[in-house]
C-alpha positions in Angstrom: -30.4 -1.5 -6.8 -29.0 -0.2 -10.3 -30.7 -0.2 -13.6 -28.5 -1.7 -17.0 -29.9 -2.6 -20.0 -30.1 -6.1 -20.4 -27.3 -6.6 -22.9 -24.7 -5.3 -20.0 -26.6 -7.8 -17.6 -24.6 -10.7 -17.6 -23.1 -12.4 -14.3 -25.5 -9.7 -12.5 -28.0 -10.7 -9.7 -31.9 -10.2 -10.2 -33.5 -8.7 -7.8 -36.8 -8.7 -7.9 -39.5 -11.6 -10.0 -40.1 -10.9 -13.5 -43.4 -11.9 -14.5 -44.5 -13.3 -17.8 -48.1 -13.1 -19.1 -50.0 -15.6 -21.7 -53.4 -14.2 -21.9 -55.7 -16.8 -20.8 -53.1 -19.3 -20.2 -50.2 -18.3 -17.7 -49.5 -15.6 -15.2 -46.1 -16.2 -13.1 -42.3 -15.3 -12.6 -40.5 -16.2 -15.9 -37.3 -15.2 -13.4 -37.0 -15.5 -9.8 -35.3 -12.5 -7.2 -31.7 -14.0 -7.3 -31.3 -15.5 -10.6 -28.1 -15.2 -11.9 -28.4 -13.6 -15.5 -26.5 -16.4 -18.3 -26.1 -15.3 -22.0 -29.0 -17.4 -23.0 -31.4 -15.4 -20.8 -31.0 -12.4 -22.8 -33.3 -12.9 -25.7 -35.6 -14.3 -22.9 -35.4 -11.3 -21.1 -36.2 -9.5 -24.3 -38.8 -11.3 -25.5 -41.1 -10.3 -21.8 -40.4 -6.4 -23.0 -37.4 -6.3 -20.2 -35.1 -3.4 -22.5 -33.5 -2.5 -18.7 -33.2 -4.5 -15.8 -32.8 -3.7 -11.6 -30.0 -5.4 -10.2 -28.6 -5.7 -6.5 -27.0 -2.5 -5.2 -29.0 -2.4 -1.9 -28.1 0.1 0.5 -28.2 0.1 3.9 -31.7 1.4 5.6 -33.8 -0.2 2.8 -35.2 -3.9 2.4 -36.2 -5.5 -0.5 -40.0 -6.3 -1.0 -39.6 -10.2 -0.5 -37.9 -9.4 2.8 -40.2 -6.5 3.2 -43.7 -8.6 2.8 -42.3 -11.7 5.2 -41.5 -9.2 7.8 -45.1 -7.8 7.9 -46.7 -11.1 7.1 -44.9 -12.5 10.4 -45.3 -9.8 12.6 -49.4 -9.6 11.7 -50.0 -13.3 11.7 -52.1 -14.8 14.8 -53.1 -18.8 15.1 -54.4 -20.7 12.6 -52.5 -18.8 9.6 -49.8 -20.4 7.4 -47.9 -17.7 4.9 -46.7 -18.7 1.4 -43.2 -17.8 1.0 -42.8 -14.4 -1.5 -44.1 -14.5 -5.1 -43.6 -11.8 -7.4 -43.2 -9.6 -4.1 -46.0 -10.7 -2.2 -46.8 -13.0 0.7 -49.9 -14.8 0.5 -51.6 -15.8 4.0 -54.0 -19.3 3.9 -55.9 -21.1 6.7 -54.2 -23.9 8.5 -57.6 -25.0 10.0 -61.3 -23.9 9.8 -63.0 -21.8 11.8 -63.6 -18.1 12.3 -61.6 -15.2 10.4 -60.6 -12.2 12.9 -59.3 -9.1 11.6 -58.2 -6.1 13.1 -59.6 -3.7 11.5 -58.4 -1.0 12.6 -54.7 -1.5 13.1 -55.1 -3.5 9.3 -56.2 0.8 8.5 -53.3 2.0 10.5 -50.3 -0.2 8.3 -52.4 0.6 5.1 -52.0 4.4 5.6 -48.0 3.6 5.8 -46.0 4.8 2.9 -45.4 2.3 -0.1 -47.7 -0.8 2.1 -50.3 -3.0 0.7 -52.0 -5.1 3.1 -55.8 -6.7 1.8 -57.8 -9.0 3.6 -61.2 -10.8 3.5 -63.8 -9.5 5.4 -63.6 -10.4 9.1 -66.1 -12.3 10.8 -66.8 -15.2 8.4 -66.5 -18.5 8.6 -63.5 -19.9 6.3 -61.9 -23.4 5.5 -58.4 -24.7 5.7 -56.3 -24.2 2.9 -58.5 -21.3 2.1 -56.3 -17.9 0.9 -57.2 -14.9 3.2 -55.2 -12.3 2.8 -52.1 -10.8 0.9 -49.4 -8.8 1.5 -46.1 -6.4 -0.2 -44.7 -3.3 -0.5 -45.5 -1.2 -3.9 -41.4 -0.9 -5.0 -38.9 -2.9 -5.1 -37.4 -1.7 -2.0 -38.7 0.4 0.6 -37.1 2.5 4.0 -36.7 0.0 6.6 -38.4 2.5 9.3 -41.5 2.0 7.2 -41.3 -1.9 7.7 -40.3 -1.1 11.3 -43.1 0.9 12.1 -45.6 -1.9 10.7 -44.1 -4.3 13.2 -44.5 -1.9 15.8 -48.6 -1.4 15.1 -48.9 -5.6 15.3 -46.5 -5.9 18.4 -49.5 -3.1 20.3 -52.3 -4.5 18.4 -52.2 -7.9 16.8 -52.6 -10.5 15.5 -53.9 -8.1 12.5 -55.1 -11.6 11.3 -55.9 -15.1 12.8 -59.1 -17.9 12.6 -60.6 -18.3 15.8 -61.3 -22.1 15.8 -64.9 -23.7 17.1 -64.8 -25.9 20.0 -66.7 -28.8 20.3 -69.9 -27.0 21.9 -72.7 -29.1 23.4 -76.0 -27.4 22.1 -79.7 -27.8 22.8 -82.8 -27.3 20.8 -86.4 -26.2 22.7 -88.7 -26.1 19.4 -92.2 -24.4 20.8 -95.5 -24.6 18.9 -98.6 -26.2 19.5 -98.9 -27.6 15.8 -95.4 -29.6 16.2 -96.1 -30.6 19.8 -99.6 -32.2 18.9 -98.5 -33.8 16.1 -100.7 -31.7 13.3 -97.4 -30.8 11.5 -93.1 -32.6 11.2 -90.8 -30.1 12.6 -88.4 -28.9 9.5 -86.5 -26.9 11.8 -84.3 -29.6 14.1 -82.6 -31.4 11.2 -81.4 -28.1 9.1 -80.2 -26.6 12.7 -78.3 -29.8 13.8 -76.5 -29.4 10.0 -75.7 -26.0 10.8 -74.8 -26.7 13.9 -72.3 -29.8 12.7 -71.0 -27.5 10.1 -69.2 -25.2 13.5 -67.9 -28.4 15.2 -70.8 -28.5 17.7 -73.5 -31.3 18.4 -77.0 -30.9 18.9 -77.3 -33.1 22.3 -81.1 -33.0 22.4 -84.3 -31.5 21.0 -87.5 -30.9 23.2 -91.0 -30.3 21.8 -92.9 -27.9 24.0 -96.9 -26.0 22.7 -96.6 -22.5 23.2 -97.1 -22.1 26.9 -94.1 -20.2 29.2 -93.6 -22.9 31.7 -93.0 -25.9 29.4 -90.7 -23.9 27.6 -88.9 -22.5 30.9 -88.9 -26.4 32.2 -87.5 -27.3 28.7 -84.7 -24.3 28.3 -83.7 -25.5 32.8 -83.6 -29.1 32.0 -81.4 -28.3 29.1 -78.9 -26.6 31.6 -78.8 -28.7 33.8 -77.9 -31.3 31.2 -74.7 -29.3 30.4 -76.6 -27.4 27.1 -73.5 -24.9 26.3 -75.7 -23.3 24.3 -79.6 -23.2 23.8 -81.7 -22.5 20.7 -85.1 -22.0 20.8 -87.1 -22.5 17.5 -90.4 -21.0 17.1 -92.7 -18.4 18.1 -90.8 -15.6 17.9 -93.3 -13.2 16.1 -95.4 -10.5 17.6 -98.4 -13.2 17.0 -100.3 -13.3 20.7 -99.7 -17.4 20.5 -96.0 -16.9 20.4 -94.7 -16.7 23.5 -90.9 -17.5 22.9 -89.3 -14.2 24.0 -91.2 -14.3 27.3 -89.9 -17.4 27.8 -86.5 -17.1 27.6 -86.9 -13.8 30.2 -89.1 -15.9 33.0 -86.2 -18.8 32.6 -83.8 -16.0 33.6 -82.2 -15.1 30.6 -80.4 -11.7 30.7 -81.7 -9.9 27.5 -79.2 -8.8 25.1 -81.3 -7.9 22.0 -84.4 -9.1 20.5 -85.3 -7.6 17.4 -81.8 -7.2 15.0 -81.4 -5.2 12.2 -80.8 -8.2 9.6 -83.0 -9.5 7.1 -83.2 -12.0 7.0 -83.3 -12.4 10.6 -85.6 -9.5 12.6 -87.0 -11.2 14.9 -83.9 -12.7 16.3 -83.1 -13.0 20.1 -79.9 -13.3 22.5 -79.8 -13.8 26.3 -77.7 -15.1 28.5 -78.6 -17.5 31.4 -75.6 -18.1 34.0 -73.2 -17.4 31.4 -75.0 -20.0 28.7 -76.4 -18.2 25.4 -79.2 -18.6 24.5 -80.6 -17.8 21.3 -84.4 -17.0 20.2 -84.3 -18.3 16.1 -87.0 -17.2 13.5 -88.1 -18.8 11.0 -86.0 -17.9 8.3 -83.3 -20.0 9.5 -84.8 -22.5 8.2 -85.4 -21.9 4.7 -82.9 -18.9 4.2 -79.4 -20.5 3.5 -77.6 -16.9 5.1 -79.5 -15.4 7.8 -79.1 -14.0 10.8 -77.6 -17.5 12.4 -74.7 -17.3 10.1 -73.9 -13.9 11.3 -73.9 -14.4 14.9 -73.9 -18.2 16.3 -70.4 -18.7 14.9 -68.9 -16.0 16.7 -70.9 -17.1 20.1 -69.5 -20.3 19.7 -65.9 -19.1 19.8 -66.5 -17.6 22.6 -67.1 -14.2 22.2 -69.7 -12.6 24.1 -71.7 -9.8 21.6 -73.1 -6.9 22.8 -76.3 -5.2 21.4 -74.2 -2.4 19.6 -72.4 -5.9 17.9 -76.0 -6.7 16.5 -77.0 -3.2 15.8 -73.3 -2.5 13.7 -74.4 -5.4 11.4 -77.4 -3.6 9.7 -75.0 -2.4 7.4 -74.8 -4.6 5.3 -77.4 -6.6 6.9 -79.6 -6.5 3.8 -80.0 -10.5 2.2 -80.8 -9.5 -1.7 -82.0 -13.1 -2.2 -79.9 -14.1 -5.2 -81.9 -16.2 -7.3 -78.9 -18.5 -6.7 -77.3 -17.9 -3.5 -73.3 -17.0 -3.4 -72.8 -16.9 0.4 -70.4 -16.0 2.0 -69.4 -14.6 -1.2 -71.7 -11.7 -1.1 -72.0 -8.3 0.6 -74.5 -10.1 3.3 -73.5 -9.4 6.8 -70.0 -7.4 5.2 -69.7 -3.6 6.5 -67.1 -1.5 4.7 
């Protein structure tokens, strides 16, 4: 690139968007990368404060920071992510379907620490929705040494995708609610209808829902006969306290459930349970899924039901930021619940 004043800028190429602000009104290119400067775009230019201009006089070994933010834009991308094409230098990456944002955190830490690259994301491991804008990338000058763009691709050729959305498959689940009060009748069970929403709301059905009183082998009968009806995953409402009547987490161990955690770090959400039974999760819910709108469900389930199978240093990491302020109006996802730095 060379710098003129804009008065000797005639017939010359821009090279880069030039962005016009009207407060509270606009915010966009008033010229593209490309435009060919007329005689008529002079005041123009003027008028946005542009005295002196870059034109095109690229050498070789640099690349400009449209080219620049496409490149790393389509070398991090994994499924499910559609890129805008460059604006004002950078790339903008959007869901092409819902489901579950992945990033690498790590190797997204690796390409920030190279020279004159910008790469920002949401936070990973939330739940997002098509069309919705994810991430953004560009380079901080207008042009930028190629080995830096080069050594960007190579850190998503050994680790990507940097970025992708995990969808959720159609996942048959059943619901064992235990307690004596719903069993006999005395009270209505709240917690089946807001779990088969939640459950909708990831792509899976709720196939069934057993009552069973708080007594270990109705509830071990309920969570087999689940299994055997092809239950992909199992929740099981109720009694999980440290109340002698609740029996829940003994349950789920005599049924053979290998114990990953019970007991997480999340409020709301510590009395929480995962096991798995030939492969099947199973997960022990407390009550404040039911009238918490974020809680420890929204944390976990979804990234069960794409597949991934957590370990208990997963559900230990997530005390940090684990905290639920309870918002007098609730924001989530748009909060710092479940959101480690």
């Amino acid at each position: 690139m060379k710098c003129v004043a804009v008065e000797e800028a005639e017939g010359m190429v821009i090279c880069h968007d030039m962005t016009r602000i009207i407060p509270g009104e606009y915010k966009g290119p008033a010229f593209k990368r490309g435009h060919i400067i007329q005689k008529n775009d002079i005041p123009e230019l003027l008028n946005i404060g542009k005295a002196n201009i870059y034109v095109y006089d690229i050498h070789n070994g640099l690349v400009h920071e449209d080219d620049a933010a496409e490149r790393i834009a389509n070398a991090a991308k994994g499924q499910g992510i559609k890129l805008s094409t460059p604006c004002e230098g950078k790339v903008t990456f959007k869901a092409s379907q819902p489901g579950l944002l992945k990033i690498n955190v790590d190797a997204l830490h690796r390409i920030n620490e190279i020279d004159d690259t910008v790469f920002s994301t949401l936070h990973t491991n939330q739940q997002v929705k098509k069309g919705q804008s994810l991430a953004g990338t560009r380079i901080i000058p207008l042009v930028t040494q190629e080995k830096n763009i080069m050594d960007v691709e190579d850190i998503c050729r050994q680790h990507g995708p940097i970025i992708e959305i995990k969808p959720f498959p159609e996942t048959k689940v059943g619901i064992v609610t235990t307690g004596s009060e719903i069993y006999s009748g005395r009270i209505e069970d709240k917690f089946g209808p807001v779990l088969v929403d939640k459950f909708s709301n990831l792509n899976s059905r709720v196939m069934d829902q057993v009552f069973v009183s708080d007594n270990v082998e109705m509830t071990v009968n309920a969570i087999h006969n689940m299994l055997e009806a092809g239950a992909e995953l199992i929740a099981v409402t109720g009694g999980m306290s440290v109340d002698p009547d609740d029996q829940t987490p003994a349950s789920i161990r005599a049924a053979g459930g290998e114990v990953i955690i019970y007991g997480s770090p999340i409020l709301p959400g510590a009395m929480f349970m995962l096991a798995y039974i030939k492969g099947v999760p199973v997960v022990g819910l407390p009550g404040c899924v039911m009238y918490h709108k974020a809680s420890i469900f929204d944390l976990v389930v979804p990234r069960i039901l794409t597949g991934e199978k957590l370990t208990k240093a997963d559900i230990i990491a997530l005390g940090h930021g684990g905290f639920c302020s309870n918002c007098p109006e609730c924001r989530y996802p748009l909060c710092s619940f479940g959101k480690a730095c």
